[in-house]
PDB file of N, CA, C and O in Angstrom:
ATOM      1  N   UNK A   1       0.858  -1.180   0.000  1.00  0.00           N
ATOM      2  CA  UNK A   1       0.000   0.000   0.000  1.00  0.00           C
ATOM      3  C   UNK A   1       0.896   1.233   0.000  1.00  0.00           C
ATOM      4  O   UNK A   1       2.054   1.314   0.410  1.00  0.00           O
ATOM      5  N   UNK A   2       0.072   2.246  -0.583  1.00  0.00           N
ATOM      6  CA  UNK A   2       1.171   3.413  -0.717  1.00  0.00           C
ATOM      7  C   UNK A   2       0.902   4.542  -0.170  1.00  0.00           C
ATOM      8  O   UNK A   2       0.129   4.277   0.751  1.00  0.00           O
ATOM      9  N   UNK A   3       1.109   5.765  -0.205  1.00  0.00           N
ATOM     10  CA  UNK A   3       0.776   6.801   0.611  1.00  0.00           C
ATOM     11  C   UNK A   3      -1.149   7.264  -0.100  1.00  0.00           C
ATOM     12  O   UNK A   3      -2.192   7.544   0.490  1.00  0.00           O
ATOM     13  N   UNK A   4      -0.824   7.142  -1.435  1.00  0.00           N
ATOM     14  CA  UNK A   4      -1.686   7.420  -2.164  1.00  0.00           C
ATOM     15  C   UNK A   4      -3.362   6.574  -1.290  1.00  0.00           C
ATOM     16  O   UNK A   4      -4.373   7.080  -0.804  1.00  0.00           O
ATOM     17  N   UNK A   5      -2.890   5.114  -1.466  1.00  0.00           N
ATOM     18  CA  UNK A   5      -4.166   4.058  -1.105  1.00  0.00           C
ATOM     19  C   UNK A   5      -4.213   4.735   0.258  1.00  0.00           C
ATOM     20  O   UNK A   5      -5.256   5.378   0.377  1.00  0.00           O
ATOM     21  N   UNK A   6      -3.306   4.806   1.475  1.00  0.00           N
ATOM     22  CA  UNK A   6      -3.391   5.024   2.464  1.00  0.00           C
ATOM     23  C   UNK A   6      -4.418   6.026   2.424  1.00  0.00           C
ATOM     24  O   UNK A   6      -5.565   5.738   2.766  1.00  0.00           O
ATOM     25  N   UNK A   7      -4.087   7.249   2.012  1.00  0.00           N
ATOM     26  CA  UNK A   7      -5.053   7.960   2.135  1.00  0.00           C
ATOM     27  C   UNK A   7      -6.127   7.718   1.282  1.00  0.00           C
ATOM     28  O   UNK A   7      -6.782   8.495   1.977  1.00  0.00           O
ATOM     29  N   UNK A   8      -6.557   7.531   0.823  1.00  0.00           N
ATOM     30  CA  UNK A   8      -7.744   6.727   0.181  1.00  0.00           C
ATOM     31  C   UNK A   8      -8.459   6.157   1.359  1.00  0.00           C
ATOM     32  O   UNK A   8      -9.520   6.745   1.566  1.00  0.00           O
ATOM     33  N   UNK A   9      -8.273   5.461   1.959  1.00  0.00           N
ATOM     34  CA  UNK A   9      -8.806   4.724   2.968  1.00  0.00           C
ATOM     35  C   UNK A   9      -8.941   5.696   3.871  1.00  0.00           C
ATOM     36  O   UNK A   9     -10.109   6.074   3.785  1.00  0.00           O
ATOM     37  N   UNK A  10      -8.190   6.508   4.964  1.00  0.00           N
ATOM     38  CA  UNK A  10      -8.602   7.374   5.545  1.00  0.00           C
ATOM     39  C   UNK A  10      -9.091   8.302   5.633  1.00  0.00           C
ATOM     40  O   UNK A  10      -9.232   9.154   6.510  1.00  0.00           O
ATOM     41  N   UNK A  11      -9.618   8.047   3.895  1.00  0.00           N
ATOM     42  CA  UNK A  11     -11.032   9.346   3.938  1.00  0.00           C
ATOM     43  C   UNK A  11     -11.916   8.570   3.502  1.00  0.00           C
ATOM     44  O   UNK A  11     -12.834   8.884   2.743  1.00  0.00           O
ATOM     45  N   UNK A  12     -11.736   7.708   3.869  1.00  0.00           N
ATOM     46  CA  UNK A  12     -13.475   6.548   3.332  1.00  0.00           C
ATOM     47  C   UNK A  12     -13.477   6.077   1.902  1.00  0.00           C
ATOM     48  O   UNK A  12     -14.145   5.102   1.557  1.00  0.00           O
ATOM     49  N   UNK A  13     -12.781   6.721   1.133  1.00  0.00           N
ATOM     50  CA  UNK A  13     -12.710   6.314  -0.287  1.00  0.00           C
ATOM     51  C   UNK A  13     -13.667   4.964  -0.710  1.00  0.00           C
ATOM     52  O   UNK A  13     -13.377   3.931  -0.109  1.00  0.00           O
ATOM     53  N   UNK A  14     -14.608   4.901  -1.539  1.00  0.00           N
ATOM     54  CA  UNK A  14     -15.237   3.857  -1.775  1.00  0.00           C
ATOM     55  C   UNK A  14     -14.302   2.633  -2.461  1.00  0.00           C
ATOM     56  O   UNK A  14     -13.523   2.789  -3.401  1.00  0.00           O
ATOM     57  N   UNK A  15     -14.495   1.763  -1.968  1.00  0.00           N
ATOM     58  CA  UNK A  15     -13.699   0.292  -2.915  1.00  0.00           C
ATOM     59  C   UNK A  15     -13.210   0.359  -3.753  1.00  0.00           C
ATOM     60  O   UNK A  15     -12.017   0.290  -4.051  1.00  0.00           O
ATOM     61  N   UNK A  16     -14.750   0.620  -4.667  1.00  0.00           N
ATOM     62  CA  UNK A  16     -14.216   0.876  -6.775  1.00  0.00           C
ATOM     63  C   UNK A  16     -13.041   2.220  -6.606  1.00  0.00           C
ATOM     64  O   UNK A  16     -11.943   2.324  -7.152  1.00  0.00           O
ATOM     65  N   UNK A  17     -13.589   2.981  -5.835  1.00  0.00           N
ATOM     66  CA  UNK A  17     -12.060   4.340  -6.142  1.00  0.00           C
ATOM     67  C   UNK A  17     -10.427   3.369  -5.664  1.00  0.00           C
ATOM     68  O   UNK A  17      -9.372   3.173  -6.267  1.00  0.00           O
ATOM     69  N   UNK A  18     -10.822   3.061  -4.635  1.00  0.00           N
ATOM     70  CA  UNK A  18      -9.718   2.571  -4.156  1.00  0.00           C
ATOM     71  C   UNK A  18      -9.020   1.662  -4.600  1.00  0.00           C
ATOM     72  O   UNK A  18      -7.813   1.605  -4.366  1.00  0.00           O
ATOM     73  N   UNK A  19      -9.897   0.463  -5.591  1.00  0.00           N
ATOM     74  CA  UNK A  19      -9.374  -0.665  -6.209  1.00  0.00           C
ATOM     75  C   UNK A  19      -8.734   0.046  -7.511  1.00  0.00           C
ATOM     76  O   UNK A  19      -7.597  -0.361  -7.750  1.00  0.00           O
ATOM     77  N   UNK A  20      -9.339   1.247  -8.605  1.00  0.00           N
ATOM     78  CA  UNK A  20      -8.989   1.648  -9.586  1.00  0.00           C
ATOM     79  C   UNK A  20      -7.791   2.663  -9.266  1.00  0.00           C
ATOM     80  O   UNK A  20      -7.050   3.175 -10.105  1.00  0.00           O
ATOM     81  N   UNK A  21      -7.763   2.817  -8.101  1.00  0.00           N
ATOM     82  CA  UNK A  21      -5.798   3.550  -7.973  1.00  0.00           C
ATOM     83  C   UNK A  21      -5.358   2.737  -8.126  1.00  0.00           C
ATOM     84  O   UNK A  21      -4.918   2.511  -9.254  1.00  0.00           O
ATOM     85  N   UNK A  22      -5.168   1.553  -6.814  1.00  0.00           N
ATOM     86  CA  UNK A  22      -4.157   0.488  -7.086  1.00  0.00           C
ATOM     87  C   UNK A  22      -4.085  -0.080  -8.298  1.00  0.00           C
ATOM     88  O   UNK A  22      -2.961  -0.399  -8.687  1.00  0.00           O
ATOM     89  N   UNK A  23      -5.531  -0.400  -9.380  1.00  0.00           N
ATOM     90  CA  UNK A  23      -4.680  -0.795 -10.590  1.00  0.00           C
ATOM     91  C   UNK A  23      -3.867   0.422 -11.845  1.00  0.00           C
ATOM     92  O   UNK A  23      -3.091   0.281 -12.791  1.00  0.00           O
ATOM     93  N   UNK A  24      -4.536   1.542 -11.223  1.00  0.00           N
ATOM     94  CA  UNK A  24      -3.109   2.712 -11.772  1.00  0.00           C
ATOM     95  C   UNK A  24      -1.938   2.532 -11.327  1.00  0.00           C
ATOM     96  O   UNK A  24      -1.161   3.116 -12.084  1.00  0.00           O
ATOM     97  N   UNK A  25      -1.189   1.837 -10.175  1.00  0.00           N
ATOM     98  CA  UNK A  25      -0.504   1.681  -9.336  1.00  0.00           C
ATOM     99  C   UNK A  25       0.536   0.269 -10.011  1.00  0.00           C
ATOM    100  O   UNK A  25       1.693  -0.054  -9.741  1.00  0.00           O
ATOM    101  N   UNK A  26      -0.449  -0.317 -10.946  1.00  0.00           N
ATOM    102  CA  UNK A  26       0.411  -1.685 -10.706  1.00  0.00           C
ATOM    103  C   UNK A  26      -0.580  -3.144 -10.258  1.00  0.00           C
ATOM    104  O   UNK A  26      -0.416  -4.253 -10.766  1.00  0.00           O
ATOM    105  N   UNK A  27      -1.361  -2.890  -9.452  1.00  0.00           N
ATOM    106  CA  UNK A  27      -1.959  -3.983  -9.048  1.00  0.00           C
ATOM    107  C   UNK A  27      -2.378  -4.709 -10.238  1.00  0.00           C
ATOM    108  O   UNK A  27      -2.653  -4.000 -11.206  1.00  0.00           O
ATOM    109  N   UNK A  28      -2.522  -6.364 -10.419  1.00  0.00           N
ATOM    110  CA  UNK A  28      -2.733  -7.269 -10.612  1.00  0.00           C
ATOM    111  C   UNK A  28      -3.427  -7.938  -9.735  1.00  0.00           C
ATOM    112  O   UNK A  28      -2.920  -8.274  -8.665  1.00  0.00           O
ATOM    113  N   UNK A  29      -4.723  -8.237 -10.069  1.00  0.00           N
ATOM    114  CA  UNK A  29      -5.464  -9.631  -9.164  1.00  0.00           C
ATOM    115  C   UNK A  29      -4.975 -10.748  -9.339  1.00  0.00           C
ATOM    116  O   UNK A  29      -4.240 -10.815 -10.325  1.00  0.00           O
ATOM    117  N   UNK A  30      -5.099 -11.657  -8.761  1.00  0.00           N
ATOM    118  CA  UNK A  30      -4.759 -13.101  -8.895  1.00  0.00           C
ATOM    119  C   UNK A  30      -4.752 -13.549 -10.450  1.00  0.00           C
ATOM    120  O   UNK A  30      -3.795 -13.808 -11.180  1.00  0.00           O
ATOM    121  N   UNK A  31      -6.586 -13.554 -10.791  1.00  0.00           N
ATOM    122  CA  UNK A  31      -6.736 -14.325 -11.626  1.00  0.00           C
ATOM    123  C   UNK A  31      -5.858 -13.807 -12.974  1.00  0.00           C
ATOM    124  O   UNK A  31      -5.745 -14.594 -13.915  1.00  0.00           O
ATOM    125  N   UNK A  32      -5.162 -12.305 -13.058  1.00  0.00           N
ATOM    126  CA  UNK A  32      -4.614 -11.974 -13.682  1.00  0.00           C
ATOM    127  C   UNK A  32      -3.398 -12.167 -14.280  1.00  0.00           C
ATOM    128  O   UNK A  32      -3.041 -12.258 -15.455  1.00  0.00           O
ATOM    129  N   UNK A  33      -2.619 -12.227 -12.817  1.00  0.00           N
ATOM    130  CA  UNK A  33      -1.231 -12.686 -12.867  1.00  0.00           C
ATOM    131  C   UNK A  33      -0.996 -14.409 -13.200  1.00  0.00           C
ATOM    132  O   UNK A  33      -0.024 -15.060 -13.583  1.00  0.00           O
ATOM    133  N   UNK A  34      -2.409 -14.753 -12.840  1.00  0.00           N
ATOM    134  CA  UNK A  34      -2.677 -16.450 -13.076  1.00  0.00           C
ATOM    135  C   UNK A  34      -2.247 -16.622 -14.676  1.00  0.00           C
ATOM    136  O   UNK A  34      -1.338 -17.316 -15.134  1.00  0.00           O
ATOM    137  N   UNK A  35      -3.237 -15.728 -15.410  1.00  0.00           N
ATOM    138  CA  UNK A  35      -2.656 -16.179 -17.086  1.00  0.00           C
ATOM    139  C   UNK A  35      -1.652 -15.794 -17.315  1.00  0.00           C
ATOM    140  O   UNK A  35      -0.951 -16.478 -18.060  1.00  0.00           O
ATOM    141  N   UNK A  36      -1.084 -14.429 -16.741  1.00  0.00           N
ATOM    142  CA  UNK A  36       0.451 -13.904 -16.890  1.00  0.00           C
ATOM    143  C   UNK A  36       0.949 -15.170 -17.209  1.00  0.00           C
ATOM    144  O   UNK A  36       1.161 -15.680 -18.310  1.00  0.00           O
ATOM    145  N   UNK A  37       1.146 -15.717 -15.760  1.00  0.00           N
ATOM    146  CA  UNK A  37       1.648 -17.497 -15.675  1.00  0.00           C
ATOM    147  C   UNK A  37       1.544 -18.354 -16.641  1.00  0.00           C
ATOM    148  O   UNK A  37       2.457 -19.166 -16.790  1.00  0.00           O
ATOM    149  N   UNK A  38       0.410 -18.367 -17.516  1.00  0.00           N
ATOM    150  CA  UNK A  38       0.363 -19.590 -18.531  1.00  0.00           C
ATOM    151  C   UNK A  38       1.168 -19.039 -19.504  1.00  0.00           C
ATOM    152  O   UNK A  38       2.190 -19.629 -19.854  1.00  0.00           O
ATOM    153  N   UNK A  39       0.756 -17.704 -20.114  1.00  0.00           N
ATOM    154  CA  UNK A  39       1.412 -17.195 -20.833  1.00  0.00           C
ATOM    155  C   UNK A  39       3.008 -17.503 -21.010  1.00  0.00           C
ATOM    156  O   UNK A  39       3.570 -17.646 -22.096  1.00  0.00           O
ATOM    157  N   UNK A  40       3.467 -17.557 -20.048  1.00  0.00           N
ATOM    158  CA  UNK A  40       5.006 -17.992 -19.321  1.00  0.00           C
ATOM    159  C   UNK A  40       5.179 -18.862 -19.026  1.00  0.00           C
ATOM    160  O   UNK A  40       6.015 -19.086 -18.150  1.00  0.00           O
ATOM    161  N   UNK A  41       4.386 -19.911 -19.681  1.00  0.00           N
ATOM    162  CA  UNK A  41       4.588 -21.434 -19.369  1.00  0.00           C
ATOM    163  C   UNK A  41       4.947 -21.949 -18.230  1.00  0.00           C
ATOM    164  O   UNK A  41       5.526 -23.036 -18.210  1.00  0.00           O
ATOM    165  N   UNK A  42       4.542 -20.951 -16.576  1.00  0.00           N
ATOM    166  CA  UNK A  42       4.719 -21.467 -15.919  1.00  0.00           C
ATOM    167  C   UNK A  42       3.677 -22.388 -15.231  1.00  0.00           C
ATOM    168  O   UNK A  42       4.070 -23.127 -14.328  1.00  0.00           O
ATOM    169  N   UNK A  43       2.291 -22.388 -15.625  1.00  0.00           N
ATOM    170  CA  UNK A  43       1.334 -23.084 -14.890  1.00  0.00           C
ATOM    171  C   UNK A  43       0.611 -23.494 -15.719  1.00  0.00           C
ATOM    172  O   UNK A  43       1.345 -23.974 -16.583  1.00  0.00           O
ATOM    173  N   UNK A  44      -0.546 -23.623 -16.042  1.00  0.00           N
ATOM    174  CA  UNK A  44      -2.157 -24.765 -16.515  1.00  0.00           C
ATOM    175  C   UNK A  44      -2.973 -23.409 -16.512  1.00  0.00           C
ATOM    176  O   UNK A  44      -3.122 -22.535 -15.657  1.00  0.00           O
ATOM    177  N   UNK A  45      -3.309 -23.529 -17.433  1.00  0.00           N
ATOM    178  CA  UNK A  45      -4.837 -22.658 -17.609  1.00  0.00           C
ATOM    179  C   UNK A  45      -5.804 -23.483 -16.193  1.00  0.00           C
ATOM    180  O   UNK A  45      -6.366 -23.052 -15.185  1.00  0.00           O
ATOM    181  N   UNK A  46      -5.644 -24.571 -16.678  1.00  0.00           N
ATOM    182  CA  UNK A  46      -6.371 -25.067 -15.230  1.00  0.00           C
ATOM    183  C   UNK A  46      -6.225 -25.149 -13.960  1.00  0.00           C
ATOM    184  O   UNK A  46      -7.024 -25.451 -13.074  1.00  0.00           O
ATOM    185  N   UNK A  47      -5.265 -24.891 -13.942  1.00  0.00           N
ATOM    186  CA  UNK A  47      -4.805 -24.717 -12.460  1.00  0.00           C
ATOM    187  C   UNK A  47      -5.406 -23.267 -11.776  1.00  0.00           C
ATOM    188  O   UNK A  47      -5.900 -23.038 -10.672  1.00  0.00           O
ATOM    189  N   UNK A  48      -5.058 -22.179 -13.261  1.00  0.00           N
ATOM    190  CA  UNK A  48      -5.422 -21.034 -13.087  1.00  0.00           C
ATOM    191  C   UNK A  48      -7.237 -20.891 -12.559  1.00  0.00           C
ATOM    192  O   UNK A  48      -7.596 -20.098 -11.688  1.00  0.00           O
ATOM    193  N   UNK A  49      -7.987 -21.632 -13.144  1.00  0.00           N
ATOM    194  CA  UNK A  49      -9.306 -21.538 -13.149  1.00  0.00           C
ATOM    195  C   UNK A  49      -9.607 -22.292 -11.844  1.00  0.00           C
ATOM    196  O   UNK A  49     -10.740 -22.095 -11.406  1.00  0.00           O
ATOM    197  N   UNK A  50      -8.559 -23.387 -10.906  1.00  0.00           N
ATOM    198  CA  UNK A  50      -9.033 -24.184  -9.965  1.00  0.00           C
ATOM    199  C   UNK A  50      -8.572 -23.264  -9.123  1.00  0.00           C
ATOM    200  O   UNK A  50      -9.313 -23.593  -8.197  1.00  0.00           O
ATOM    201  N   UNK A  51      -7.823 -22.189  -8.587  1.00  0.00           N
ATOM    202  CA  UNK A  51      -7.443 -21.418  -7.844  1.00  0.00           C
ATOM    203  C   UNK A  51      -8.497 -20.338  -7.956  1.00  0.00           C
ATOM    204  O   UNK A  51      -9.327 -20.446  -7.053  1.00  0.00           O
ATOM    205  N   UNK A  52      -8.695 -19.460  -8.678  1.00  0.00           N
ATOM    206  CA  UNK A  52      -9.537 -18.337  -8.957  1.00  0.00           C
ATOM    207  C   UNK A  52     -10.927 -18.457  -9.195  1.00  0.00           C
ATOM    208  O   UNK A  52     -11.584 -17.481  -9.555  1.00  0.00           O
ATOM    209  N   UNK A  53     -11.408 -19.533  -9.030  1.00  0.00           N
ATOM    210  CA  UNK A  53     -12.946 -20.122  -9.518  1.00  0.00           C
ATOM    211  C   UNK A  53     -13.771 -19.240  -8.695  1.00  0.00           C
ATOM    212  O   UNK A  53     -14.657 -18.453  -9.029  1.00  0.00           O
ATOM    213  N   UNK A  54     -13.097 -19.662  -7.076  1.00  0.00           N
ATOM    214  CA  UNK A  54     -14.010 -18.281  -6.180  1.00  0.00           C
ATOM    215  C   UNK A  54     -14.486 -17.124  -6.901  1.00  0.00           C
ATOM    216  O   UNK A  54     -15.675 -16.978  -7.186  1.00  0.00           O
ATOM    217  N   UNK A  55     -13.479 -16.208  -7.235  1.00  0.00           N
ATOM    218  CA  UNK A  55     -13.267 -15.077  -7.666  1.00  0.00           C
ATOM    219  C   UNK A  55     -14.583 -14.852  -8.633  1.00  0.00           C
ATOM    220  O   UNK A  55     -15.463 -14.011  -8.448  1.00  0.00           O
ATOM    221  N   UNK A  56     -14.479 -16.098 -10.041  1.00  0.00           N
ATOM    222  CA  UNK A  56     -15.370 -15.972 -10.737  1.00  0.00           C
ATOM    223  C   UNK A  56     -17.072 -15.879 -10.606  1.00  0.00           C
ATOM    224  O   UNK A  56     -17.978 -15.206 -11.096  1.00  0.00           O
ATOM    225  N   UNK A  57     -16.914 -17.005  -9.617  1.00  0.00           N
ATOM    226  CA  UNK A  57     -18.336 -17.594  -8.898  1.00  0.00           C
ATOM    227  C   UNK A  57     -18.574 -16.568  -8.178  1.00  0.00           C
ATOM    228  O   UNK A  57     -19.784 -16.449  -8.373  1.00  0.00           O
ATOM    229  N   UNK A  58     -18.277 -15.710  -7.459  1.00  0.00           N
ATOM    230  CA  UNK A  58     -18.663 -14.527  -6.377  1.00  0.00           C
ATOM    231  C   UNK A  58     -18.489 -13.302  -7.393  1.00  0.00           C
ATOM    232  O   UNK A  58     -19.062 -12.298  -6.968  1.00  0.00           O
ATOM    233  N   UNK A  59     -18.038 -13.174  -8.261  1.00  0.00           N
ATOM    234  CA  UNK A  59     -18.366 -11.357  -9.187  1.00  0.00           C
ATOM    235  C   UNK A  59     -19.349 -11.643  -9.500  1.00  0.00           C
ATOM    236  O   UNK A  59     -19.949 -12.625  -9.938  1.00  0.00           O
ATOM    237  N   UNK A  60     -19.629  -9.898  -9.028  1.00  0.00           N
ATOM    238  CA  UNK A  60     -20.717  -9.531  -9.560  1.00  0.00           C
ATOM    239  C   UNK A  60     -20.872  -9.530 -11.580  1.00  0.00           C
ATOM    240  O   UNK A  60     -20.028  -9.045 -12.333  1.00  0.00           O
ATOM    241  N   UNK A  61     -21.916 -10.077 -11.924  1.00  0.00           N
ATOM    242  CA  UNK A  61     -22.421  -9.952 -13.436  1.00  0.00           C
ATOM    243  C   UNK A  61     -21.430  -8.383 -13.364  1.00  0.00           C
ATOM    244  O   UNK A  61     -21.227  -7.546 -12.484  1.00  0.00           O
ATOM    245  N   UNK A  62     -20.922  -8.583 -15.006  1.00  0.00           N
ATOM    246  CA  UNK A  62     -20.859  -7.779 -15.561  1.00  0.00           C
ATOM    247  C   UNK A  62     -20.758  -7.644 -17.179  1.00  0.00           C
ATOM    248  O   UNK A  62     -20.041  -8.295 -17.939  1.00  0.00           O
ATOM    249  N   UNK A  63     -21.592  -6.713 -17.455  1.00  0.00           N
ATOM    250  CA  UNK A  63     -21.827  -6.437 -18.980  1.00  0.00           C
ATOM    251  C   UNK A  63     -20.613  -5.986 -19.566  1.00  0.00           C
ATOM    252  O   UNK A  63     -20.005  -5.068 -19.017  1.00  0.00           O
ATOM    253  N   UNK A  64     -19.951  -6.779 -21.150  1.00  0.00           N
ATOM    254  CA  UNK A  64     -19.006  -6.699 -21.827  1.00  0.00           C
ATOM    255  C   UNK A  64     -19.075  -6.736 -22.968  1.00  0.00           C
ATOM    256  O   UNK A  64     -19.653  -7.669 -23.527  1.00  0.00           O
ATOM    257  N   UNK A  65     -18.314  -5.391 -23.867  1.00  0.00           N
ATOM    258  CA  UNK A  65     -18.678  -5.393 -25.166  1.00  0.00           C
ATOM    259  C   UNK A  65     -17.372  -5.674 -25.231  1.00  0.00           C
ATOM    260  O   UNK A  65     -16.483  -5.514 -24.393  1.00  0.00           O
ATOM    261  N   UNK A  66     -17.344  -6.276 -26.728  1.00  0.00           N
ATOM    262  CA  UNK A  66     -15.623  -7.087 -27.295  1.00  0.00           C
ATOM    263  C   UNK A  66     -15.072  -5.288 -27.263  1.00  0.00           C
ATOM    264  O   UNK A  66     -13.859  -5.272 -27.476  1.00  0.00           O
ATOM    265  N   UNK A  67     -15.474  -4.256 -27.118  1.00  0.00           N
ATOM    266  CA  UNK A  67     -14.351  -3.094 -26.860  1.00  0.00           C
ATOM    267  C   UNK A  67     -13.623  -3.158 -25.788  1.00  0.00           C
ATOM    268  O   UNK A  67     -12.395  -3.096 -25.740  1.00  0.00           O
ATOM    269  N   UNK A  68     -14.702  -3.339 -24.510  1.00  0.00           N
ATOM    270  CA  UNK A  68     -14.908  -2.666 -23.043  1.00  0.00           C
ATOM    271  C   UNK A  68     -13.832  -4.055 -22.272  1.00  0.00           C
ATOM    272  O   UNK A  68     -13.089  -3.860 -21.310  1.00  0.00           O
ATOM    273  N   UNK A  69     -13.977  -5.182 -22.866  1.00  0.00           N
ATOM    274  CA  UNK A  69     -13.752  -6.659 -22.567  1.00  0.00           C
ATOM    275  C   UNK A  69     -11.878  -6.840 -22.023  1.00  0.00           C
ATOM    276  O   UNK A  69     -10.978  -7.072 -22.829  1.00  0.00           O
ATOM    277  N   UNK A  70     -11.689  -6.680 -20.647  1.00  0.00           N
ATOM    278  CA  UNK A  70     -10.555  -6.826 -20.072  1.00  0.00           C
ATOM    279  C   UNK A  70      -9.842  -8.004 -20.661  1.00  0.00           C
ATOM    280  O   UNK A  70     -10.322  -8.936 -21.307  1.00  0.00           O
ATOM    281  N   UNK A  71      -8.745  -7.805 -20.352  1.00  0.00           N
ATOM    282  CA  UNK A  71      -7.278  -8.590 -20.871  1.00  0.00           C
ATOM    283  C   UNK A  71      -7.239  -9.983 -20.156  1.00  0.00           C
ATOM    284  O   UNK A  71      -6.593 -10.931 -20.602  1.00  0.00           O
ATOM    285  N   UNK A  72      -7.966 -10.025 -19.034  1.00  0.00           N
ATOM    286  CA  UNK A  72      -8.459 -11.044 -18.123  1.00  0.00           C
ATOM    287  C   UNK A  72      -9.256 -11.892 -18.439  1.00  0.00           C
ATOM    288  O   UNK A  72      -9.049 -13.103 -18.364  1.00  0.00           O
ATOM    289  N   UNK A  73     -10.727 -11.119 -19.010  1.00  0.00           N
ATOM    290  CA  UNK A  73     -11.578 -11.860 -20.062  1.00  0.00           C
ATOM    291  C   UNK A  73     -11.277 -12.400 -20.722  1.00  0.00           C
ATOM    292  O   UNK A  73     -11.620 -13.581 -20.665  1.00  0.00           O
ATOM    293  N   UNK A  74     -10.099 -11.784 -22.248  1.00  0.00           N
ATOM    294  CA  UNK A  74      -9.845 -12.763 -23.222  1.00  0.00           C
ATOM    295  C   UNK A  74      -8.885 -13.476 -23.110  1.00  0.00           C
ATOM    296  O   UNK A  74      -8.620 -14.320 -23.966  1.00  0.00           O
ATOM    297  N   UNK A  75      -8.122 -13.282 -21.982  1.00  0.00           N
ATOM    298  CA  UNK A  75      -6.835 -14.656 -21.804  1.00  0.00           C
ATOM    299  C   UNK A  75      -8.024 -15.801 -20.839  1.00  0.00           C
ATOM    300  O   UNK A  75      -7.631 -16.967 -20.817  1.00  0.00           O
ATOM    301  N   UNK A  76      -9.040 -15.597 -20.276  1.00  0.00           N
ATOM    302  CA  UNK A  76      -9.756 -16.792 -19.698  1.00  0.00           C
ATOM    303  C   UNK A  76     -10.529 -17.488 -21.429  1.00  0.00           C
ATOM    304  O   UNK A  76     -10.615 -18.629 -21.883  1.00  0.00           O
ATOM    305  N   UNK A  77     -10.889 -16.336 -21.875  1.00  0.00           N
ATOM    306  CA  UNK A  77     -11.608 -17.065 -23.207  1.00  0.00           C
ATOM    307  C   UNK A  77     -10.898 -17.819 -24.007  1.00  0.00           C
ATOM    308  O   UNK A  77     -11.096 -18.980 -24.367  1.00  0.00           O
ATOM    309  N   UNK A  78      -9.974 -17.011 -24.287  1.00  0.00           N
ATOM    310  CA  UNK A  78      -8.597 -17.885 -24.828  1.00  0.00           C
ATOM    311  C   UNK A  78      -8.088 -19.242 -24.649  1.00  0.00           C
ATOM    312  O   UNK A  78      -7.861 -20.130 -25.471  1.00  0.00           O
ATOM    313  N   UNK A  79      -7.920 -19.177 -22.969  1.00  0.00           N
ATOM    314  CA  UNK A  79      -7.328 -20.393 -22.503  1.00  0.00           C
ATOM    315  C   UNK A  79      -8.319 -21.336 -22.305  1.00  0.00           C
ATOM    316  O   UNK A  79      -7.997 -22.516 -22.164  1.00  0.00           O
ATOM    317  N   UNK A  80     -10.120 -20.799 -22.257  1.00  0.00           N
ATOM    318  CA  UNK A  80     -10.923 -21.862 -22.326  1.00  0.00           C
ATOM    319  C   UNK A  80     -10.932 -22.302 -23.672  1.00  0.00           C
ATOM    320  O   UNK A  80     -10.515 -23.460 -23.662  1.00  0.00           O
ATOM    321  N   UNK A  81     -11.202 -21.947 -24.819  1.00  0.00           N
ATOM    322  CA  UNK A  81     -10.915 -22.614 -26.276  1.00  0.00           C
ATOM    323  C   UNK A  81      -9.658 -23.152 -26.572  1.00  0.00           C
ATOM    324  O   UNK A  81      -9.492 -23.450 -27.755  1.00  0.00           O
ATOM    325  N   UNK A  82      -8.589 -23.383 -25.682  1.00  0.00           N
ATOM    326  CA  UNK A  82      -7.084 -24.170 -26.078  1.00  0.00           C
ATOM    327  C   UNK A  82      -7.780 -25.342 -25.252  1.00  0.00           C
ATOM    328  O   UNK A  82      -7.952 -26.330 -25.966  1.00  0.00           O
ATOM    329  N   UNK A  83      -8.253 -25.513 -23.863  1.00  0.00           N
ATOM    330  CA  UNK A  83      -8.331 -26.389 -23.330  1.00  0.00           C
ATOM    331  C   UNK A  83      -9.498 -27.054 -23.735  1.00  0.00           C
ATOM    332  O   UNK A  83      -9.306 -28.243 -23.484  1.00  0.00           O
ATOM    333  N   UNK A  84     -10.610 -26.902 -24.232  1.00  0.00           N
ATOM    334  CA  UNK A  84     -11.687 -26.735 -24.948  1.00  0.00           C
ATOM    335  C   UNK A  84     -10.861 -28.527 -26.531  1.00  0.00           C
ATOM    336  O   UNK A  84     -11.226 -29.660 -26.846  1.00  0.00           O
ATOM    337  N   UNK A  85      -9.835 -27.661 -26.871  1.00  0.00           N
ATOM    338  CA  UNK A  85      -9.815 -28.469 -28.040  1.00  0.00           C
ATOM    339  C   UNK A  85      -9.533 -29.623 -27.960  1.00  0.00           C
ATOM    340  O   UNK A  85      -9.516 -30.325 -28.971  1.00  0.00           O
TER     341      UNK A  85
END
């Protein structure tokens, strides 16, 4: 955490503000750095999806146009149509 988040938090800063510094910041979620990983041949798409499944199963719905559609999205879409074949 940085001076920035710090204060964020000690003025109440709502979540979404607070989560969208840290990813100005650098942050990576799990499931993110998870495909990093495949990408880098260090792990399994599946492994990635048996670790982060929580993650998936507990977000909230969210609406995605192929513009709007995170880097997260299409490396899970991705890696579901390799494993898929």
């Amino acid at each position: 955490i940085d001076s920035e988040l710090r204060q964020m938090v000690l003025e109440n800063c709502s979540s979404g503000e607070i989560c969208a510094a840290a990813r100005r910041n650098g942050l990576r979620v799990l499931s993110e750095d998870g495909w990093r990983l495949v990408r880098a041949g260090v792990t399994t798409p599946e492994e990635v999806l048996r670790v982060t499944k929580d993650q998936v199963v507990n977000a909230p719905p969210q609406e995605t146009s192929p513009a709007t559609e995170t880097a997260d999205a299409r490396s899970a879409r991705k890696a579901h149509a390799l494993v898929s074949v």
